[in-house]
PDB file of N, CA, C, O and CB in Angstrom:
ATOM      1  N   UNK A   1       0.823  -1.179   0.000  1.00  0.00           N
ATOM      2  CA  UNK A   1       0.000   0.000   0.000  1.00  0.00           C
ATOM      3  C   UNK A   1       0.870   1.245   0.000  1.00  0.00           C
ATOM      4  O   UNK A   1       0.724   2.201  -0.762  1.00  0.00           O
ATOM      5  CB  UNK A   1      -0.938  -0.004   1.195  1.00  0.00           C
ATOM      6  N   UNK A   2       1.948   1.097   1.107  1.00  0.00           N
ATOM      7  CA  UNK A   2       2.692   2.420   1.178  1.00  0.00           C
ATOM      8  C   UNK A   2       3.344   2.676  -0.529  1.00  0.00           C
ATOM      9  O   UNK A   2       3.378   3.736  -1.154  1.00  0.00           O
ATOM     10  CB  UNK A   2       4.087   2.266   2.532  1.00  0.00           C
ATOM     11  N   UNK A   3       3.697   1.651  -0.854  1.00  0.00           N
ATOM     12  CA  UNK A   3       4.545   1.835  -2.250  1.00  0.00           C
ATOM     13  C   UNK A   3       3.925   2.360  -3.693  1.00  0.00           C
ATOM     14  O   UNK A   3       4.434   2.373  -4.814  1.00  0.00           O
ATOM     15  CB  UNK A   3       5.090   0.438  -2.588  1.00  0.00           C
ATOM     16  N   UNK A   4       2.225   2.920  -3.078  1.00  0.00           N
ATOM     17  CA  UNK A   4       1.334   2.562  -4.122  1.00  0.00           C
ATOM     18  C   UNK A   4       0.794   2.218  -4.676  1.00  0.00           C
ATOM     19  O   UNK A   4       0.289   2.818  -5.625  1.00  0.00           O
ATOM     20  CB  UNK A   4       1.214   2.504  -4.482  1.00  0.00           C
ATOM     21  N   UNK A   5       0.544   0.637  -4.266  1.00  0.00           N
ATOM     22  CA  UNK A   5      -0.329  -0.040  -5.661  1.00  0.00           C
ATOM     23  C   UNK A   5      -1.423  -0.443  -5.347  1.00  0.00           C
ATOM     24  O   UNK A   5      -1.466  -0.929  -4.217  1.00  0.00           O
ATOM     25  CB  UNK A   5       0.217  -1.256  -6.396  1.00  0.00           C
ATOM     26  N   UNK A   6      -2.544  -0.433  -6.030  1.00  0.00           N
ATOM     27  CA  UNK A   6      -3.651  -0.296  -6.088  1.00  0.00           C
ATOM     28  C   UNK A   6      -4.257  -1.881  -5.469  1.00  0.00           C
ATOM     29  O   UNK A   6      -3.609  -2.926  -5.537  1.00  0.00           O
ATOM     30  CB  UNK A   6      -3.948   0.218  -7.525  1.00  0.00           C
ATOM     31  N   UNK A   7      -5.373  -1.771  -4.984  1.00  0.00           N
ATOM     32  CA  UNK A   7      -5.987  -3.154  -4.236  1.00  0.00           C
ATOM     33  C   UNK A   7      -5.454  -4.349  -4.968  1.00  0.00           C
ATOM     34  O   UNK A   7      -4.859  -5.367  -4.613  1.00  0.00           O
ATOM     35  CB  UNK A   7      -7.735  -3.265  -4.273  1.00  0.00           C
ATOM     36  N   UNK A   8      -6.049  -3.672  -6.595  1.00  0.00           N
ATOM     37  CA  UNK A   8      -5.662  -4.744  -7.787  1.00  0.00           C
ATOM     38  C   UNK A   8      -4.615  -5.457  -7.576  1.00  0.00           C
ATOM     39  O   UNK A   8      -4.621  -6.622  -7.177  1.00  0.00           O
ATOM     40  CB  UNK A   8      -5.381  -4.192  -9.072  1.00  0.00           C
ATOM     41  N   UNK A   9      -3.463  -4.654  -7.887  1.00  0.00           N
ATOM     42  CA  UNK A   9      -2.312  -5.115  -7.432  1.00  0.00           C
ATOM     43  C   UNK A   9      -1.959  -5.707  -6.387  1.00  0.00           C
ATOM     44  O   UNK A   9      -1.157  -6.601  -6.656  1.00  0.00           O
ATOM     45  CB  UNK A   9      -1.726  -4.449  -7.435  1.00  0.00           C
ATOM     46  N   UNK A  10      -2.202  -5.617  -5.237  1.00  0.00           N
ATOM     47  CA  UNK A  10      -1.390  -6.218  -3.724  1.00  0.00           C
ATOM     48  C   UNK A  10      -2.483  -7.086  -3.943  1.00  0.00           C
ATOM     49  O   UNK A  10      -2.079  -7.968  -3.185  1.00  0.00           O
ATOM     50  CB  UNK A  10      -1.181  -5.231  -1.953  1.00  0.00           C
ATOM     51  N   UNK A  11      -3.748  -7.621  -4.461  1.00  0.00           N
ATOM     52  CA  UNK A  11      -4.210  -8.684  -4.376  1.00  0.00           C
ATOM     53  C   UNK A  11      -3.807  -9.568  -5.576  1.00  0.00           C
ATOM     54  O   UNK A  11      -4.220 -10.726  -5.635  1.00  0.00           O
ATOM     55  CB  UNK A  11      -5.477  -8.507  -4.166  1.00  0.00           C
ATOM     56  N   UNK A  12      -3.084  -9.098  -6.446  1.00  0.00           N
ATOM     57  CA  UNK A  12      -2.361 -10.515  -7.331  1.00  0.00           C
ATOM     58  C   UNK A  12      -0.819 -10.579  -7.128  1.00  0.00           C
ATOM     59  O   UNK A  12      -0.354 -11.553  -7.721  1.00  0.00           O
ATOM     60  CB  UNK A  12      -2.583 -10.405  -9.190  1.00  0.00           C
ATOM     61  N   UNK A  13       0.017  -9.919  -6.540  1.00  0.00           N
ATOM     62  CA  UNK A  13       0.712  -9.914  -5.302  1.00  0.00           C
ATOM     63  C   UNK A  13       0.777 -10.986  -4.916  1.00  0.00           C
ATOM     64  O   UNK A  13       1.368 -11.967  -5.367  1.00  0.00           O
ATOM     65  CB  UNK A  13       0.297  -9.223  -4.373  1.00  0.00           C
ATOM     66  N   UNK A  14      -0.039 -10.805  -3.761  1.00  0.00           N
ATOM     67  CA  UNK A  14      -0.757 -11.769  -2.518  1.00  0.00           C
ATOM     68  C   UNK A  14      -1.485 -13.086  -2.870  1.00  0.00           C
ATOM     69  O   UNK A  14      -1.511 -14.013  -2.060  1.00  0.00           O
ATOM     70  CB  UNK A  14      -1.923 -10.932  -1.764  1.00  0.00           C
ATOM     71  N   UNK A  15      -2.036 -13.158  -4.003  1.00  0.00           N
ATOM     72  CA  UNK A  15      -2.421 -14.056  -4.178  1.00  0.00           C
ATOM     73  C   UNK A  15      -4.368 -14.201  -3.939  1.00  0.00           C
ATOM     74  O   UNK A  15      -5.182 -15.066  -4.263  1.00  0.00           O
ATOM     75  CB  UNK A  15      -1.448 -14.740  -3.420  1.00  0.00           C
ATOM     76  N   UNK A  16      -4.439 -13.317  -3.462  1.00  0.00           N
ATOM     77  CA  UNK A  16      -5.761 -13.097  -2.609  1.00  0.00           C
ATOM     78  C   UNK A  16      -7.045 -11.869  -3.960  1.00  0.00           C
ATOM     79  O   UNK A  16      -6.601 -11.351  -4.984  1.00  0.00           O
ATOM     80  CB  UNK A  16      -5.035 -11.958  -0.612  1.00  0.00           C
ATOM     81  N   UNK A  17      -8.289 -11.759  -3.559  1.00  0.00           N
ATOM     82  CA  UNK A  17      -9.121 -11.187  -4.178  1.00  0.00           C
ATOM     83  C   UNK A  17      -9.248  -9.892  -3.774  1.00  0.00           C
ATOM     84  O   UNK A  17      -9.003  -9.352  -2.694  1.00  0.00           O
ATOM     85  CB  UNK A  17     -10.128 -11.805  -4.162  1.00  0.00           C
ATOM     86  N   UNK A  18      -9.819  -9.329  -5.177  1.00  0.00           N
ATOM     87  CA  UNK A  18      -9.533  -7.543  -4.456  1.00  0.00           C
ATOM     88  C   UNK A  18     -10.699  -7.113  -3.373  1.00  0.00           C
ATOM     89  O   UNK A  18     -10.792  -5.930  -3.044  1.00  0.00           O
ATOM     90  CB  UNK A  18      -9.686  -6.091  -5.918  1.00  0.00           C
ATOM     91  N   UNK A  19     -11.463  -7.973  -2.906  1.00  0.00           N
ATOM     92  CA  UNK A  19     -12.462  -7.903  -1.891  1.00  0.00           C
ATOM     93  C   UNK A  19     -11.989  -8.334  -0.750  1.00  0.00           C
ATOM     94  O   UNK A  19     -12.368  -7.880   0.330  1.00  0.00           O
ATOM     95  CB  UNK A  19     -13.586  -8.573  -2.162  1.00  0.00           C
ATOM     96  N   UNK A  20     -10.779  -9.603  -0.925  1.00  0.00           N
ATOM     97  CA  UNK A  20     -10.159  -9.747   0.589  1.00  0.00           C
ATOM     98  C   UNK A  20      -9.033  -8.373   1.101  1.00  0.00           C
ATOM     99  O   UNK A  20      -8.575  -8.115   2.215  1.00  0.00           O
ATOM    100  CB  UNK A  20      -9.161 -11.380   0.581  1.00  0.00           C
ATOM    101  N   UNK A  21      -8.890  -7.832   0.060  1.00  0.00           N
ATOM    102  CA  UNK A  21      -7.453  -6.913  -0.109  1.00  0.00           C
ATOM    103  C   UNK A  21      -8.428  -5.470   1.014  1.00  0.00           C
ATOM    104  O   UNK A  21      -8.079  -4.811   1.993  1.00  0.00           O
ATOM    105  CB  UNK A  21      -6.854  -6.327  -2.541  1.00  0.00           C
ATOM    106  N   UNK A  22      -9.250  -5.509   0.484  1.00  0.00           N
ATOM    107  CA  UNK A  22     -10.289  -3.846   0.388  1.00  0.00           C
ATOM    108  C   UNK A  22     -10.654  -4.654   1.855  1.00  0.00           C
ATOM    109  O   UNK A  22      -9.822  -4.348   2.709  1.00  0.00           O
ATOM    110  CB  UNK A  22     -12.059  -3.373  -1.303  1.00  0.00           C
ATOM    111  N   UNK A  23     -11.570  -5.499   2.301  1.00  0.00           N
ATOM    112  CA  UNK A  23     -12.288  -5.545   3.560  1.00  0.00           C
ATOM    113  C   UNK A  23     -10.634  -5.849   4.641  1.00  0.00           C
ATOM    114  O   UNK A  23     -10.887  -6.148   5.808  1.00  0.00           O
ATOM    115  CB  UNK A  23     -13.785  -7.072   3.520  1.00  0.00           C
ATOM    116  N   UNK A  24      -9.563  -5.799   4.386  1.00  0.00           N
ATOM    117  CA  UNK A  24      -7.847  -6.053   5.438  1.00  0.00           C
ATOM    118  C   UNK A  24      -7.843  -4.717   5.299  1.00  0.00           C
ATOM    119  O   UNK A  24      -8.335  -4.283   6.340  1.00  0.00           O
ATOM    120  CB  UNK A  24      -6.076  -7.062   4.775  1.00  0.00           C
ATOM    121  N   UNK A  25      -7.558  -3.817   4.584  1.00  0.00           N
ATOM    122  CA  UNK A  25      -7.329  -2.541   4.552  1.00  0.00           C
ATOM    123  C   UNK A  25      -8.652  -1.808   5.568  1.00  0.00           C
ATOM    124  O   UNK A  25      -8.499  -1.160   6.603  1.00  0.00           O
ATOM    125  CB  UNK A  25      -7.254  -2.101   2.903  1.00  0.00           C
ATOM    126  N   UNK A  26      -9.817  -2.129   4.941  1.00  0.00           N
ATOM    127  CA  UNK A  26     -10.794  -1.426   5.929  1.00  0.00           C
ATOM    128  C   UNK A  26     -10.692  -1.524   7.402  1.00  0.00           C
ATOM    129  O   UNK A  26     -10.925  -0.561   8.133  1.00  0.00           O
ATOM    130  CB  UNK A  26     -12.064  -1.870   5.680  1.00  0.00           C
ATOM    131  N   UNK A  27     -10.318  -2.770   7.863  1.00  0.00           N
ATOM    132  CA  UNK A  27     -10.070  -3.190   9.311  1.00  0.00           C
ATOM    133  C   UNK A  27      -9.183  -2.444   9.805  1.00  0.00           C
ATOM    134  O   UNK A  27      -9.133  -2.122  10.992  1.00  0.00           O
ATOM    135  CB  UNK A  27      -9.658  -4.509   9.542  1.00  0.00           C
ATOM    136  N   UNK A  28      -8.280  -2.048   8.796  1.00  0.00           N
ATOM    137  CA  UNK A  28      -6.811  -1.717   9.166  1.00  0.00           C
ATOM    138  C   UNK A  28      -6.758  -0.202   9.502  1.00  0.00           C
ATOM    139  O   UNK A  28      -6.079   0.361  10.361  1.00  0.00           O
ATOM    140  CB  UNK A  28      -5.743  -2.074   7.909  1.00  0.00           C
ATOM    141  N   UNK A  29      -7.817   0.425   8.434  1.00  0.00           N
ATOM    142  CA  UNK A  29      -7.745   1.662   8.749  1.00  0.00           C
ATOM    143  C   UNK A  29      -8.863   2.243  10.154  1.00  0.00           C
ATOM    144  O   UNK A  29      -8.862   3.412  10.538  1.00  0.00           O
ATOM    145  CB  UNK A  29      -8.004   2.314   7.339  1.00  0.00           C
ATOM    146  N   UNK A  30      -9.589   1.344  10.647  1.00  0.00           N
ATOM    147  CA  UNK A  30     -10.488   1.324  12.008  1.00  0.00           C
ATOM    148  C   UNK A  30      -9.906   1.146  12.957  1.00  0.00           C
ATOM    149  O   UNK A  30     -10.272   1.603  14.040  1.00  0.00           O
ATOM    150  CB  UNK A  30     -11.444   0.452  12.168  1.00  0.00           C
ATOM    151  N   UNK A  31      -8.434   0.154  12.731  1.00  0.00           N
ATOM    152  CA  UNK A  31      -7.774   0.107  14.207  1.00  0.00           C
ATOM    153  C   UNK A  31      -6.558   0.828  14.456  1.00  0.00           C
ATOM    154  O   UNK A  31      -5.834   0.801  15.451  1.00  0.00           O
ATOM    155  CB  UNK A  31      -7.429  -1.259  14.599  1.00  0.00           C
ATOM    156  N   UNK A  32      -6.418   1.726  12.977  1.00  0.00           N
ATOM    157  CA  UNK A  32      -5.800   2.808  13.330  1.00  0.00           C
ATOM    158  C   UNK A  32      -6.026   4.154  13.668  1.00  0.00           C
ATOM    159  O   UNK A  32      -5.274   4.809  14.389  1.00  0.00           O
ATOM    160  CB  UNK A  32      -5.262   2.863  12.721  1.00  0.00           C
ATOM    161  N   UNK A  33      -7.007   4.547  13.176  1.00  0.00           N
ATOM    162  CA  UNK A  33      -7.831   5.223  13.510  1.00  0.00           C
ATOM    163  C   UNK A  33      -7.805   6.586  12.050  1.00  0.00           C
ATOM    164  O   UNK A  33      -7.880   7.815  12.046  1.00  0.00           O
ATOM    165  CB  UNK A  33      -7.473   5.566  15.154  1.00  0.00           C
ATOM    166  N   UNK A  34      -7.658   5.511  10.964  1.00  0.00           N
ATOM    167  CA  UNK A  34      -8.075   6.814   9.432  1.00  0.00           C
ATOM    168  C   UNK A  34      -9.178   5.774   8.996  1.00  0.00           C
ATOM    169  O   UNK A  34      -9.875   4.786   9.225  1.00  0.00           O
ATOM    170  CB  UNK A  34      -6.457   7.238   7.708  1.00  0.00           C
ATOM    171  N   UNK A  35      -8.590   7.241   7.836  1.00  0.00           N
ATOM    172  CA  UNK A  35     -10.136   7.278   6.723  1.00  0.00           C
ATOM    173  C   UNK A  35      -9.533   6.910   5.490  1.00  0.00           C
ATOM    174  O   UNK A  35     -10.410   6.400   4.793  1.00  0.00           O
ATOM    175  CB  UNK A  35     -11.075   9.001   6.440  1.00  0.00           C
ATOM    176  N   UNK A  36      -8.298   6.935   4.819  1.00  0.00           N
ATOM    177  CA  UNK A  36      -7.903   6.557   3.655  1.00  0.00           C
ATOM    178  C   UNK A  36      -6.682   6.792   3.693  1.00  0.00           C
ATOM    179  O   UNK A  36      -6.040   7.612   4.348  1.00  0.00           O
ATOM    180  CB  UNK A  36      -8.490   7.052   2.651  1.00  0.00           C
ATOM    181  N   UNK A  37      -6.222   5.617   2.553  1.00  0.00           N
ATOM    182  CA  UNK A  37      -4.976   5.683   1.987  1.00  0.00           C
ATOM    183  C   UNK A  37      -4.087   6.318   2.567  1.00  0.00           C
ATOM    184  O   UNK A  37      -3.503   5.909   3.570  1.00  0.00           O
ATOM    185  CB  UNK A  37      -4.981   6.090   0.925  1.00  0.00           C
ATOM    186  N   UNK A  38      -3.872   7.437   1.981  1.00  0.00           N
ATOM    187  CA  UNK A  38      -2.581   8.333   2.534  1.00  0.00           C
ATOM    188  C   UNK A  38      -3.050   8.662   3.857  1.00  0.00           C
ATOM    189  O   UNK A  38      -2.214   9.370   4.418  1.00  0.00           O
ATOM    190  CB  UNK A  38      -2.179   9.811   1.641  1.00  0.00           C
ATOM    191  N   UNK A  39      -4.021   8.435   4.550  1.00  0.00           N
ATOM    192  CA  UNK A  39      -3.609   8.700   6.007  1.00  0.00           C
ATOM    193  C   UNK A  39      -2.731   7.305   6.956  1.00  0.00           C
ATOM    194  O   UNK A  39      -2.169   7.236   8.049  1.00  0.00           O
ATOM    195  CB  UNK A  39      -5.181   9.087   6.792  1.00  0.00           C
ATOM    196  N   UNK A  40      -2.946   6.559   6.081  1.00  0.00           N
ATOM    197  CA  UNK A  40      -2.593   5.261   6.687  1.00  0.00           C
ATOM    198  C   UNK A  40      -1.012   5.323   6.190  1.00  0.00           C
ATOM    199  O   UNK A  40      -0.068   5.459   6.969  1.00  0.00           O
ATOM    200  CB  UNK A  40      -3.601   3.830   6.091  1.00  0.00           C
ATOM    201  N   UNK A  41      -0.905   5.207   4.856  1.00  0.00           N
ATOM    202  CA  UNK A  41       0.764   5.604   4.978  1.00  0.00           C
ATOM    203  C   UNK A  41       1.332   6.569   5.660  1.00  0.00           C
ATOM    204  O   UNK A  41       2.455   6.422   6.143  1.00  0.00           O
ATOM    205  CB  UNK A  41       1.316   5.930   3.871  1.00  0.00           C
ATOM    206  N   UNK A  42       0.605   7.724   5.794  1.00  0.00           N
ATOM    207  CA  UNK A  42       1.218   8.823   6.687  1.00  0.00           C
ATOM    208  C   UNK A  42       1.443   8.467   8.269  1.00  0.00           C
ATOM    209  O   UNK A  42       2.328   8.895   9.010  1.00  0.00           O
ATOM    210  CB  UNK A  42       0.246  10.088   6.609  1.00  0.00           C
ATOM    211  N   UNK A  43       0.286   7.478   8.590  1.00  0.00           N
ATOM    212  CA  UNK A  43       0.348   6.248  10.141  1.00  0.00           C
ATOM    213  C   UNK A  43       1.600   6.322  10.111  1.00  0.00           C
ATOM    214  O   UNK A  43       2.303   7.180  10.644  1.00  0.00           O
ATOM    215  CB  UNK A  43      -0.249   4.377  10.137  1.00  0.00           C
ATOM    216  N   UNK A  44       2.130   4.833   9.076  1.00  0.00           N
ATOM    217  CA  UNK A  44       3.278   4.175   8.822  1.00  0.00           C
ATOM    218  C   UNK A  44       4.224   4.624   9.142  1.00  0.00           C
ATOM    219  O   UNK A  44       4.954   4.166  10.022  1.00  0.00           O
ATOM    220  CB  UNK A  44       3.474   3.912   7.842  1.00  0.00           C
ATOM    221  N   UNK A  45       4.446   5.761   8.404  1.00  0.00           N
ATOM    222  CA  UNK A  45       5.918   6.321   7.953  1.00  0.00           C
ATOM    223  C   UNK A  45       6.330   7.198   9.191  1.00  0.00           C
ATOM    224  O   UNK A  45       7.542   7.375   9.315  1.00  0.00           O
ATOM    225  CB  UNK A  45       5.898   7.335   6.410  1.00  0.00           C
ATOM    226  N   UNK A  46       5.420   7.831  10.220  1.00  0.00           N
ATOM    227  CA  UNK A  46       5.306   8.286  11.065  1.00  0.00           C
ATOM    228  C   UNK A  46       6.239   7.685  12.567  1.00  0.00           C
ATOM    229  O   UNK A  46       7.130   8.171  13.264  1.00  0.00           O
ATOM    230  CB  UNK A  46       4.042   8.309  10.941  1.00  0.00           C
ATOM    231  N   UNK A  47       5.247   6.020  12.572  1.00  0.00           N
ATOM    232  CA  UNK A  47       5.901   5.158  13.394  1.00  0.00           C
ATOM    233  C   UNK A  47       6.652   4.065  12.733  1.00  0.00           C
ATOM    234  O   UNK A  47       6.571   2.890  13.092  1.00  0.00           O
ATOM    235  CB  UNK A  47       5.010   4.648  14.257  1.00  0.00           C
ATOM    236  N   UNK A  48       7.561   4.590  11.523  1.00  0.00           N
ATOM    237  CA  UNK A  48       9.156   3.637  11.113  1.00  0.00           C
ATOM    238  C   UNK A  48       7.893   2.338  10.607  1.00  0.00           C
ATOM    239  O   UNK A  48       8.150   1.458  11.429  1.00  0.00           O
ATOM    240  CB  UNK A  48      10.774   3.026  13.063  1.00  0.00           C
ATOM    241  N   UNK A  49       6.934   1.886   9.888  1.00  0.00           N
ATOM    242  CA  UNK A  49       6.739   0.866   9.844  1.00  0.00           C
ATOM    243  C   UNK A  49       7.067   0.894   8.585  1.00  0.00           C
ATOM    244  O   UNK A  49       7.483  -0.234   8.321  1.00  0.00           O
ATOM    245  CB  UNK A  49       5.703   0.423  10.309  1.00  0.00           C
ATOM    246  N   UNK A  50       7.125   1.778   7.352  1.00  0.00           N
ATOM    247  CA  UNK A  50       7.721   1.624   6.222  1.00  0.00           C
ATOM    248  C   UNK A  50       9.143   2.620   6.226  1.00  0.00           C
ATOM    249  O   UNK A  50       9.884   2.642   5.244  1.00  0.00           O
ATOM    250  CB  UNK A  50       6.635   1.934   5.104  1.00  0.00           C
TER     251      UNK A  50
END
C-alpha cells in the first residue's frame, strides 16, 4: 500500500481477491484510527513501519 499499488495489485501480489485486499485494509484503517490511503501511509511512515 505504502509503495502505491492499487488493491488490484497487492491482491495478485498476494495471491488473494480484491475484496479480501479492500475488507484487510478497511479493518486496518479502524484500528488505526483513518479514513484513507494516505492517512494510513502517513500512520506508517510516522511510526518507522515503512
Amino acid at each position: 500500500m505504502a509503495q502505491g499499488l492499487s488493491n488490484k495489485e497487492i491482491a495478485g501480489v498476494m495471491w488473494l481477491s480484491d475484496r479480501t485486499v479492500e475488507r484487510h485494509l478497511t479493518s486496518l484503517y479502524r484500528k488505526i484510527g483513518v479514513a484513507r490511503r494516505s492517512e494510513a501511509t502517513a500512520y506508517a511512515l510516522r511510526r518507522g513501519v515503512v
